[in-house]
C-alpha positions in Angstrom: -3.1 15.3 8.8 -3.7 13.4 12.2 -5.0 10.3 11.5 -4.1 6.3 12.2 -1.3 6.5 10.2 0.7 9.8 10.0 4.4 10.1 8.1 6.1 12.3 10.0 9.8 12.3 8.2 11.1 10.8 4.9 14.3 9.7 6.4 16.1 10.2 3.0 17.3 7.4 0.2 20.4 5.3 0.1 22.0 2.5 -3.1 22.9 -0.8 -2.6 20.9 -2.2 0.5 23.5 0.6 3.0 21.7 1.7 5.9 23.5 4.9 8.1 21.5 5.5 10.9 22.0 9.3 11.6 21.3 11.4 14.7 17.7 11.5 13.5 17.1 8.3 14.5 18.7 8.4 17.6 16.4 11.0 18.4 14.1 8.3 18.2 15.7 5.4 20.0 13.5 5.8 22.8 10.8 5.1 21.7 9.9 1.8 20.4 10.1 1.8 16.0 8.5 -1.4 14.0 10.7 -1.8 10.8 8.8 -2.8 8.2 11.0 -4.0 5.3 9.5 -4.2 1.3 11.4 -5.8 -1.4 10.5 -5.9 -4.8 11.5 -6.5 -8.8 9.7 -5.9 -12.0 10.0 -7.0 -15.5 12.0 -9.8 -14.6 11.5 -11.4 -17.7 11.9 -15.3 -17.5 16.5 -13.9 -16.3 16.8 -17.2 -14.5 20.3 -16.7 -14.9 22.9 -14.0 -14.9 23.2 -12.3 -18.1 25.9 -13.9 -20.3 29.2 -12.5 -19.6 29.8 -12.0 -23.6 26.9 -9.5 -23.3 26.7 -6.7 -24.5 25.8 -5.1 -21.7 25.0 -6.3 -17.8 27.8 -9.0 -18.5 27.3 -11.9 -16.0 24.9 -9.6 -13.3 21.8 -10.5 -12.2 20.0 -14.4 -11.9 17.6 -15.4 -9.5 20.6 -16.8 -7.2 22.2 -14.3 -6.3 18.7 -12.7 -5.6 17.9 -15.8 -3.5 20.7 -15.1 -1.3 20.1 -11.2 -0.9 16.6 -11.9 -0.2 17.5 -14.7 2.6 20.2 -12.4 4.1 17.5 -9.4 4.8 15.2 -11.6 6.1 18.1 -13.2 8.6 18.3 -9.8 9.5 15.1 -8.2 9.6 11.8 -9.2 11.3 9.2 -7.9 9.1 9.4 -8.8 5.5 7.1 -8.4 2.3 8.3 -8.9 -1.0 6.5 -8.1 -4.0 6.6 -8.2 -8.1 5.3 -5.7 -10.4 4.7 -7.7 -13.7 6.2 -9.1 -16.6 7.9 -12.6 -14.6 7.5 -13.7 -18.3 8.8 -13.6 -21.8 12.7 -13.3 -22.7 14.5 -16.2 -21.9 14.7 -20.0 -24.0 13.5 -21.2 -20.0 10.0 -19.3 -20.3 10.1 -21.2 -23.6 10.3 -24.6 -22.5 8.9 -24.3 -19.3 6.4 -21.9 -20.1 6.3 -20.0 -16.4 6.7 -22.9 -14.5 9.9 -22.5 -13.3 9.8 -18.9 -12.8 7.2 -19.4 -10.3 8.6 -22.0 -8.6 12.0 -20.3 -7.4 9.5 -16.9 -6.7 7.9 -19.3 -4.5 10.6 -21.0 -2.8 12.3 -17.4 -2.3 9.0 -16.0 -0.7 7.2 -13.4 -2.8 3.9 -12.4 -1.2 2.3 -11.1 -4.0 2.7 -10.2 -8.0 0.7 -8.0 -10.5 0.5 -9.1 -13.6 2.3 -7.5 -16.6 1.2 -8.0 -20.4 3.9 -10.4 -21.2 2.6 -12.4 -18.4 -0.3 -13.5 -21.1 2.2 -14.0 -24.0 0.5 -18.0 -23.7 -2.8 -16.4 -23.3 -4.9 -16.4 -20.3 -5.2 -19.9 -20.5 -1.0 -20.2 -20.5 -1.3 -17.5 -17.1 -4.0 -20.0 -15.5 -2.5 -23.5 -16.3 1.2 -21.9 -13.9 -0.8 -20.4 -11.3 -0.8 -23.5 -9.4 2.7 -23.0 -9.5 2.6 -19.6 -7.3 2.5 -20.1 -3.3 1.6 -16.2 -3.8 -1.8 -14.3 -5.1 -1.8 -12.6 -7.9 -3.5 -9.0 -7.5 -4.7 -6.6 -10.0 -7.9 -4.5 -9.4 -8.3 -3.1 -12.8 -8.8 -6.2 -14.8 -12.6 -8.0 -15.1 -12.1 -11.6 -15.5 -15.5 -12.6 -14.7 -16.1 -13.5 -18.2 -12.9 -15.8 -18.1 -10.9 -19.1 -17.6 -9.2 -16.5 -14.3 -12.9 -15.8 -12.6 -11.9 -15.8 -8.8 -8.0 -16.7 -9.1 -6.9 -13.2 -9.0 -7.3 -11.0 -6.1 -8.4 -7.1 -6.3 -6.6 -6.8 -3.1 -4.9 -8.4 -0.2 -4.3 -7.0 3.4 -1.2 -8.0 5.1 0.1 -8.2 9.0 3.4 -7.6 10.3 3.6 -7.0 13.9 0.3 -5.4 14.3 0.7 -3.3 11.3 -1.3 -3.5 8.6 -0.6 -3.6 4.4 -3.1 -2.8 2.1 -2.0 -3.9 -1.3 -4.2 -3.5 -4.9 -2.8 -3.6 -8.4 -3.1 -1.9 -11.5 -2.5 -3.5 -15.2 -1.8 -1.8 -18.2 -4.2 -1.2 -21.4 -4.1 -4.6 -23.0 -6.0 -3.7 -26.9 -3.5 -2.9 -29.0 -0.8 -4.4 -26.9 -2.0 -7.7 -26.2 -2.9 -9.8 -29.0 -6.9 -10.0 -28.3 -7.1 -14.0 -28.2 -4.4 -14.1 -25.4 -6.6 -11.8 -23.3 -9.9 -12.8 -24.5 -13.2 -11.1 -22.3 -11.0 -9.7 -19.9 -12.2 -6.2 -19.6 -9.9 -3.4 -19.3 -11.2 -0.8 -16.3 -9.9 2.6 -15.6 -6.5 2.4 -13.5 -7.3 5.7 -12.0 -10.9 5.0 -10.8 -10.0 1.9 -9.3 -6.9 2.6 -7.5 -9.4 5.6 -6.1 -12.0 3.3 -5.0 -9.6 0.4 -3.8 -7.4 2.9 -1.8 -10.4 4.4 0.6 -11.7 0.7 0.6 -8.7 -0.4 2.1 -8.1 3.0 4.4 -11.5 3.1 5.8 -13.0 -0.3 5.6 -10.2 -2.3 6.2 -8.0 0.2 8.4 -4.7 -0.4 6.8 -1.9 1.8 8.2 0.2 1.5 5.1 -1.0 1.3 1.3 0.8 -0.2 -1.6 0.1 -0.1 -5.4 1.5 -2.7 -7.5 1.5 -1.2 -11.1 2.5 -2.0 -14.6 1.5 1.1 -16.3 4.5 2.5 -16.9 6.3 4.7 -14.9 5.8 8.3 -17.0 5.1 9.2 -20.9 5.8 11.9 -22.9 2.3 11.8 -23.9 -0.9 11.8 -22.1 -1.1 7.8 -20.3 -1.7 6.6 -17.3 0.9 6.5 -15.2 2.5 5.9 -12.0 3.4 9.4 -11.7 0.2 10.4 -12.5 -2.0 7.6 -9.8 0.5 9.1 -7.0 -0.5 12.6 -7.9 -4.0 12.2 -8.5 -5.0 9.8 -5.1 -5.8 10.3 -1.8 -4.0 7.6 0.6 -1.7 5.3 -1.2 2.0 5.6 -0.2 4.3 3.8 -2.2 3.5 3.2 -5.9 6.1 -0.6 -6.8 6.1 0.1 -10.9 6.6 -2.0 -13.8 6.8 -2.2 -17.5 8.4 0.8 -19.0 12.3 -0.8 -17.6 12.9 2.4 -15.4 15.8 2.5 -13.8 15.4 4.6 -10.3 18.9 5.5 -8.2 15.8 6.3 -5.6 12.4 6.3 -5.2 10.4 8.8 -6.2 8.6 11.3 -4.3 5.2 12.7 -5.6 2.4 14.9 -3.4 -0.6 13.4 -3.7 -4.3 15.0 -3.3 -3.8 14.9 0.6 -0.6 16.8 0.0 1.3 13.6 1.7 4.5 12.2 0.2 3.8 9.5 -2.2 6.8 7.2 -3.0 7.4 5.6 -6.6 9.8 3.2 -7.7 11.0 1.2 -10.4 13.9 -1.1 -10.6 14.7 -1.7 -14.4 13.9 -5.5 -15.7 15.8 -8.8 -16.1 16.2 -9.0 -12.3 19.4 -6.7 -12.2 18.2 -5.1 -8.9 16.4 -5.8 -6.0 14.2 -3.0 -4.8 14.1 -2.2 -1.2 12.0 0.5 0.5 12.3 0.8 4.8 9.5 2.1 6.8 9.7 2.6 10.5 6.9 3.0 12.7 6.4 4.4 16.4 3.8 2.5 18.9 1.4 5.6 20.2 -0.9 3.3 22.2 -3.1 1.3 19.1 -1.7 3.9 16.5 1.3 3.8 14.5 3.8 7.0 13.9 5.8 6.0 10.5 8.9 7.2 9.5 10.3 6.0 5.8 13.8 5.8 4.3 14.0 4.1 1.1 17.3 2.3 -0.7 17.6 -0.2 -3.4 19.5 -3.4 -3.3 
């Protein structure tokens, strides 16, 4: 498939943030490649700091410092950066407690998320809770399958944003979970619940053919497979046409890579997940060749 946007070579996966540039890249060092670099955590869960080192398990791993640091080191080293949250910043620490979101927005904010979807436990105060720590965010929240029209969030989340790195553009949409029966109904009030599947179809060729992006991203927090018959990511990358990496949430799936699913186009779709409590920072690489005013990408994908 020719088209603005072609992926020509999944340049395989890696662990911990190591990147091995084989001969297949030097077969393209002479041309010029755009890096674009996406980070990303889910289900972080109010993990301020590093698990207790009495734990039973993850003993004194994780905290939002040490992310801090990883997050500033990639961007002293790499041009073009996004980083993004799947849902769930709330819920699990005495600190979301107290400060009831504040501070985990704050230090998201001062580290330089671009975006977050929101998760179910991210109304655990009720849409009211959610609203009243948004100011709090120097980043949209997006989610494309939620109606708020009828509610205190009418107009404060986005169904979409388009981002620019270096002349290439980002699509990004988000999809939420089924909230009846998991979301105590006064926390969510009116919102109205739409299906994931439609809308990440419509918002994907919105953002393809209206607004030309050359790379599109899905932040979800369905879940990222069931035994039974749910939504899922596994099941939005098979069933769409043009999105290309699937950031998950809420299920606390542990990935040693992404993903790969074939989509309806019979293109490479990555998915990935990175746990919860902040343990890992996700971290997917894709490389792009100038061909006049088209891009060439070429992916590799590695967590962190």
């Amino acid at each position: 498939m020719q088209n603005r946007r072609t992926f020509i070579k999944n340049l395989g996966a890696g662990s911990l943030g190591v990147f091995v540039f084989s001969g297949t890249m030097k077969a393209f060092a002479k041309n010029e490649l755009i890096q674009l670099t996406i980070l990303h955590t889910n289900d972080f869960h109010s993990h301020i700091d590093p698990f207790p080192k009495d734990a039973a398990r993850n003993a004194g791993e994780g905290g939002m410092a040490k992310r801090a640091a990883l997050i500033q080191q990639i961007r002293s080293e790499q041009k073009n950066v996004l980083v993004f949250d799947a849902g769930d910043i709330f819920q699990g620490t005495p600190y979301f407690n107290y400060y009831k979101g504040e501070l985990e927005l704050k230090l998201m904010t001062e580290m330089g998320y671009d975006a977050a979807t929101i998760g179910n436990h991210d109304l655990d105060n009720g849409l009211e809770g959610l609203d009243s720590q948004m100011k709090n965010a120097g980043f949209p929240f997006i989610n494309s399958n939620y109606d708020f029209s009828e509610t205190i969030l009418a107009g404060k989340v986005l169904t979409y944003k388009v981002f620019k790195k270096q002349g290439i553009k980002i699509g990004v949409y988000g999809l939420g979970i089924e909230l009846n029966g998991l979301v105590s109904k006064p926390n969510y009030g009116k919102t109205k619940y739409l299906d994931p599947l439609e809308k990440a179809l419509k918002m994907e060729k919105f953002l393809k053919e209206e607004k030309k992006a050359d790379l599109i991203v899905c932040l979800s927090h369905l879940g990222y497979a069931y035994k039974e018959k749910k939504i899922s990511d596994l099941i939005i990358a098979a069933e769409t046409f043009h999105t290309d990496l699937i950031i998950g949430g809420h299920t606390h799936t542990f990935l040693k890579k992404p993903d790969s699913v074939t989509n309806k186009s019979g293109q490479n779709v990555l998915v990935n997940q990175v746990g919860f409590g902040g343990l890992i920072l996700g971290r997917i690489d894709y490389f792009f060749e100038k061909e006049g005013k088209k891009f060439i990408s070429r992916s590799r994908a590695s967590g962190s």
